[in-house]
C-alpha positions as CSV (number, residue, x, y, z in Angstrom):
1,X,0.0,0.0,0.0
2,X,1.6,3.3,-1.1
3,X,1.5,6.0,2.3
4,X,0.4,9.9,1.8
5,X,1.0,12.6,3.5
6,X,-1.7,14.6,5.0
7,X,-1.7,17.7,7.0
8,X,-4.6,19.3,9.0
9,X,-4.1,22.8,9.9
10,X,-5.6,26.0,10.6
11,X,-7.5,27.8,13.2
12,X,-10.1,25.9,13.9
13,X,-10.7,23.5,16.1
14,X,-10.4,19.4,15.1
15,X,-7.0,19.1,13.8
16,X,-6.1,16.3,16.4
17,X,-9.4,14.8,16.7
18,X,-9.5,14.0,12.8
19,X,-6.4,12.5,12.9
20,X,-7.4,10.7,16.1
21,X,-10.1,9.2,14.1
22,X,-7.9,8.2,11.3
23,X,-6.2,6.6,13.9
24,X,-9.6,4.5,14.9
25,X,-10.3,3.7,11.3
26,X,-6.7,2.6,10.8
27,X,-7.0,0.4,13.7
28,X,-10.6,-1.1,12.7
29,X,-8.9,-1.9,9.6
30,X,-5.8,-4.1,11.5
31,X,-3.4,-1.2,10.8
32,X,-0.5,-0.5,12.8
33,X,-0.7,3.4,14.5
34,X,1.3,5.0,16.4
35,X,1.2,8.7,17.4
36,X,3.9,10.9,18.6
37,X,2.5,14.1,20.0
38,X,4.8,17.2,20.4
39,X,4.2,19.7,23.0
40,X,1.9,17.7,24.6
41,X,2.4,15.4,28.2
42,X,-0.6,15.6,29.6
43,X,-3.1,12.7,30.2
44,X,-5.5,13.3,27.9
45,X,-9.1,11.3,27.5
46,X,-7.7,9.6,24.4
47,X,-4.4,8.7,25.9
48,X,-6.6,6.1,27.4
49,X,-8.6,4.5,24.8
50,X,-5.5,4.4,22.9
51,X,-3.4,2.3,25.0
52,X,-6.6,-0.1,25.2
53,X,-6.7,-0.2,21.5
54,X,-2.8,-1.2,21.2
55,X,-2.1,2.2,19.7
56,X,1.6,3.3,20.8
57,X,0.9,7.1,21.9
58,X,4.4,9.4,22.8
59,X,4.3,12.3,24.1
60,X,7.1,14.8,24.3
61,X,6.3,17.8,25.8
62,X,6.7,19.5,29.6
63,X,3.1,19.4,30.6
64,X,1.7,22.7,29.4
65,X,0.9,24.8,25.9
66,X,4.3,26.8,25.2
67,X,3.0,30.3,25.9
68,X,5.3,33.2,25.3
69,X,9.1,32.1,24.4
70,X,9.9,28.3,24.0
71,X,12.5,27.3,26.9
72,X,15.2,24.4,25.9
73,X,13.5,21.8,27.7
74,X,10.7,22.5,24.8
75,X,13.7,22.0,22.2
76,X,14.7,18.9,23.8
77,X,11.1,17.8,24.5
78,X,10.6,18.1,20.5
79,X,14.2,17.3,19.0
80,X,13.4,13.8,20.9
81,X,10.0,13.5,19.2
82,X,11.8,14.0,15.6
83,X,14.4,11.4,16.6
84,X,11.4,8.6,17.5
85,X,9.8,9.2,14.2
86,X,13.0,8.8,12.5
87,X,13.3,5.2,14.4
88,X,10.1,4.3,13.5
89,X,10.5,5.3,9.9
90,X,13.7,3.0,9.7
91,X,11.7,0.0,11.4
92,X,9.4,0.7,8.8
93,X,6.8,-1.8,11.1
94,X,3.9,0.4,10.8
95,X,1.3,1.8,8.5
96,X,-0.3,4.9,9.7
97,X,2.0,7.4,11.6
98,X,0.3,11.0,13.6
99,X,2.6,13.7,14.5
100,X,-0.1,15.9,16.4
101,X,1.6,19.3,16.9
102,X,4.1,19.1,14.4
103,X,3.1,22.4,13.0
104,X,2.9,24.2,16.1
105,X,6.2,22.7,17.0
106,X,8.1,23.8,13.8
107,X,6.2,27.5,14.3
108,X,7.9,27.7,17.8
109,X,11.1,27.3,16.5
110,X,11.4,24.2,18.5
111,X,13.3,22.3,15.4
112,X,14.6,24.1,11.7
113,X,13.0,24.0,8.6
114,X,16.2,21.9,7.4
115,X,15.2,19.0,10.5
116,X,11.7,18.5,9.1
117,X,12.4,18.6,5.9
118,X,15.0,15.5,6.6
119,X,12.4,13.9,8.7
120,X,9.7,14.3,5.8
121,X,12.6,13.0,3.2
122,X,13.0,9.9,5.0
123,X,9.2,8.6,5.3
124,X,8.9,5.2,3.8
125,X,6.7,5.1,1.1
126,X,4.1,2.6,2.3
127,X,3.6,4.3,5.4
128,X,0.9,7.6,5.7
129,X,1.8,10.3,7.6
130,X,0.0,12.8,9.3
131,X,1.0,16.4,10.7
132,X,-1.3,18.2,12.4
133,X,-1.5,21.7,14.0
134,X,-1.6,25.2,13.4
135,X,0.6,27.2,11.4
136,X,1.8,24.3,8.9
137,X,4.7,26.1,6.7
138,X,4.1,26.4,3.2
139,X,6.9,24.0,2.3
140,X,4.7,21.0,4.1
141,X,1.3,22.1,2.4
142,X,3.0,22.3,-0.9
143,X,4.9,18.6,-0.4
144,X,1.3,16.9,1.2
145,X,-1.3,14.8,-1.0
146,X,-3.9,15.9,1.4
147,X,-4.5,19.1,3.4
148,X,-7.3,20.1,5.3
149,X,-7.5,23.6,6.5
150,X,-10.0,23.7,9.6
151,X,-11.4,27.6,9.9
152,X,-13.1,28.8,13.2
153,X,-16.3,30.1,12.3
154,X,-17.4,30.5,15.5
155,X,-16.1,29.0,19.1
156,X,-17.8,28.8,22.6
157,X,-14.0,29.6,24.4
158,X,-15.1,33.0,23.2
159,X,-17.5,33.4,25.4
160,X,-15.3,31.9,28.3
161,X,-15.8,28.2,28.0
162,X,-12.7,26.4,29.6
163,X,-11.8,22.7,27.7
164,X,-14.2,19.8,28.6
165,X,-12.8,16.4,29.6
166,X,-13.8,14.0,27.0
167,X,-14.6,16.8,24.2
168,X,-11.1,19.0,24.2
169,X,-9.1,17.3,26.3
């Protein structure tokens, strides 16, 4: 089976959550998905279902949202992300692959152009790949098969709503 490479980005909210049910699909189907999420440490609801499901879930992040400047423990957090996604593109054992946050990663600096684009270079060709996240850089959306761009319209944390367990986190 020949892999893709799809990217969901934008402002609006979903980005993770279709790729999270990629990952269901994939599974259903007696894929092999694993998901390496930059930025992120926290236990969130799917974290759960995921390890029940024998989806591989890493997470490489210092347990909050980078707000403001990135600190090197960010840099370290990510850098170590990049390098498990090389491994598992050399094992080549899987089919479906999610880097949730990639984009916001790459926006923050965290890794160079020049890393990702050696990362994206070295994808095997039967395995999919998905980046998700905000601010994907042109040079991704112009190398992807698929992109989505999700657009708030309209969101309910405007009017003060704080993220639900089980719907945002």
């Amino acid at each position: 089976m020949k892999g893709y490479l799809q990217v969901y980005t934008g402002k609006g909210k979903g980005k993770s959550t279709a790729s999270f049910g990629l990952a269901m699909r994939a599974t259903g189907a007696k894929l092999k998905v694993v998901i390496i999420q930059f930025i992120k440490s926290m236990a969130y609801s799917e974290v759960a279902i995921f390890k029940q499901l024998g989806i591989d879930i890493y997470q490489y992040g210092r347990g909050c949202f980078i707000k403001g400047d990135p600190t090197e423990e960010d840099r370290k957090y990510a850098k170590q992300a990049l390098e498990k996604a090389l491994e598992l593109f050399e094992k080549n054992t899987i089919d479906l692959l999610i880097l949730d946050e990639i984009n916001v990663a790459h926006y923050f600096k965290l890794f160079t152009d020049a890393e990702l684009k050696k990362l994206l270079a070295k994808r095997p060709e039967n395995m999919e790949l998905v980046c998700t996240g905000r601010y994907a850089p042109h040079f991704l959306i112009e190398q992807a098969d698929l992109v989505t761009e999700m657009a708030e319209i309209k969101h309910y944390y405007a009017k003060g709503v704080q993220a639900r367990v089980g719907i945002e986190r």
